[in-house]
C-alpha positions as CSV (number, residue, x, y, z in Angstrom):
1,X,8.4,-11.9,-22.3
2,X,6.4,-10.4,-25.2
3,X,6.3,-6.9,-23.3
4,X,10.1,-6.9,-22.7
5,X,10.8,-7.2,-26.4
6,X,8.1,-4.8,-26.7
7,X,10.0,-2.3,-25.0
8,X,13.5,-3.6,-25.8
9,X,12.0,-2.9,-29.6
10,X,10.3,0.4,-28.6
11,X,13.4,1.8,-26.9
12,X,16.2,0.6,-28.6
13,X,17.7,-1.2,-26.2
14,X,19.3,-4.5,-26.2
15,X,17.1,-7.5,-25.2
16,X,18.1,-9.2,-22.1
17,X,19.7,-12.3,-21.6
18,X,17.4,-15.5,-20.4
19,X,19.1,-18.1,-18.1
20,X,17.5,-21.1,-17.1
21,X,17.4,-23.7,-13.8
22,X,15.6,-27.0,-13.4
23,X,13.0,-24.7,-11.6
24,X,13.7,-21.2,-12.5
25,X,14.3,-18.7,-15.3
26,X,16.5,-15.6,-15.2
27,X,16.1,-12.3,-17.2
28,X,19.3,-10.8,-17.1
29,X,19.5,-7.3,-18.1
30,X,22.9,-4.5,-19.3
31,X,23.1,-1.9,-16.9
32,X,21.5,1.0,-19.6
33,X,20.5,4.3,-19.2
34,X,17.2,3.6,-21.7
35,X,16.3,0.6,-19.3
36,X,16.1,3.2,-16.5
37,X,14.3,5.8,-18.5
38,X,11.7,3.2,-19.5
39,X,11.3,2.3,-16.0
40,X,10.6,5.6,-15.0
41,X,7.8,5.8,-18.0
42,X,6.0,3.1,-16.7
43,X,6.1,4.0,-12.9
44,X,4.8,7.5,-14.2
45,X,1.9,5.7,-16.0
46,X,1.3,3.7,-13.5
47,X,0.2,6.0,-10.7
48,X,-3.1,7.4,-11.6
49,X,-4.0,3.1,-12.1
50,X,-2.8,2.6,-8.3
51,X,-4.2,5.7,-7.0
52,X,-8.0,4.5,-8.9
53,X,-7.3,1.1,-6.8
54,X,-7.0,2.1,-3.8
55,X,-9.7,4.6,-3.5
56,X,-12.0,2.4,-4.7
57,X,-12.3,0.0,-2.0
58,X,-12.2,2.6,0.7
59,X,-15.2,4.2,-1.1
60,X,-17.0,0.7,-0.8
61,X,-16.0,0.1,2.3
62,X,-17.6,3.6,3.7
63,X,-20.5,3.1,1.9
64,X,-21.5,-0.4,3.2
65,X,-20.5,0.6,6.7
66,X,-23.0,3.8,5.9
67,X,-25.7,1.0,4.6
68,X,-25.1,-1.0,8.0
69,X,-23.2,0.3,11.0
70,X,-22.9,-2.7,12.7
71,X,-21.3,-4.5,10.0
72,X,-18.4,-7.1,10.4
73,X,-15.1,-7.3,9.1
74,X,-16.0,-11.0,7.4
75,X,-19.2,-9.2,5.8
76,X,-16.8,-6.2,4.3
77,X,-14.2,-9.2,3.7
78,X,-17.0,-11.2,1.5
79,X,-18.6,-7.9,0.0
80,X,-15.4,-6.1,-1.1
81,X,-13.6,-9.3,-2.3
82,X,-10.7,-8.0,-0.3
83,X,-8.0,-9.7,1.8
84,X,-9.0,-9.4,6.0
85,X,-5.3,-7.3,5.8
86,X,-7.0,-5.5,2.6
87,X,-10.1,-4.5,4.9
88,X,-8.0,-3.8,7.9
89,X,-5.9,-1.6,6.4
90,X,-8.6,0.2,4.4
91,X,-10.5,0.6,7.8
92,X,-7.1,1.8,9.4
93,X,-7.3,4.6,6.6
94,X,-10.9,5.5,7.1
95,X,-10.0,5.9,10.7
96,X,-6.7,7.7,10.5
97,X,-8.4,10.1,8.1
98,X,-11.2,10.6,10.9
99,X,-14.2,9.6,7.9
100,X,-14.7,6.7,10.5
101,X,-15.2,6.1,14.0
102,X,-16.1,2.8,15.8
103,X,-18.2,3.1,18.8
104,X,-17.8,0.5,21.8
105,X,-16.1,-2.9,21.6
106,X,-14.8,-5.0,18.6
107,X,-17.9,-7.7,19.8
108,X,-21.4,-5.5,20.0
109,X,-19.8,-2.0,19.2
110,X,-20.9,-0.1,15.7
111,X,-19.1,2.2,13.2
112,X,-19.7,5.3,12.7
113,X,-19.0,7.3,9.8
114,X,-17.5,11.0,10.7
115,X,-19.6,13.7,9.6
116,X,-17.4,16.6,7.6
117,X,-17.5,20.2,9.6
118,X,-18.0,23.3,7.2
């Protein structure tokens, strides 16, 4: 709440409206053209954090599968602190981007990471 009237403030726009349920609350806000500008600001500022986000855990993940090839998902799940959708979907990447291979089965197989060509 303290950041919308922070922004309300900062772009002279009028503050929403609050409603309120038994269980809910509503913020209610005038179709504006500075509402839309300031949501473009942020989005803008935003990127370079969620770019920084995700490479980070990709980075981790290559490195401990570099450190141990025959590492399991639960061991990347525990080490990283991600989500098993977090790690699957980080692997996916690795994969699609060919920096990873995985050599034989899911049970007994290895990974493998991708060697760059020059």
């Amino acid at each position: 709440m303290e950041r919308i009237k922070k922004y309300c403030k900062e772009g002279m726009t009028p503050y929403p409206m609050i409603n309120f349920t038994e269980t809910h609350f509503y913020v209610v806000f005038k179709q504006s053209r500075e509402y839309l500008k300031l949501s473009k600001k942020e989005r803008e500022d935003n990127k370079g954090i969620t770019q920084k986000t995700v490479e980070k855990p990709v980075e981790k993940i290559l490195s401990l599968i570099i450190k141990n090839q025959q590492i399991t998902q639960k061991e990347l799940i525990t080490k990283t602190g991600l989500s098993r959708c977090g790690v699957e979907w980080n692997l996916k990447k690795l994969k699609d981007e060919n920096k990873l291979k995985r050599i034989g089965p899911d049970k007994g197989g290895y990974w493998k990471g991708v060697e760059k060509r020059k």
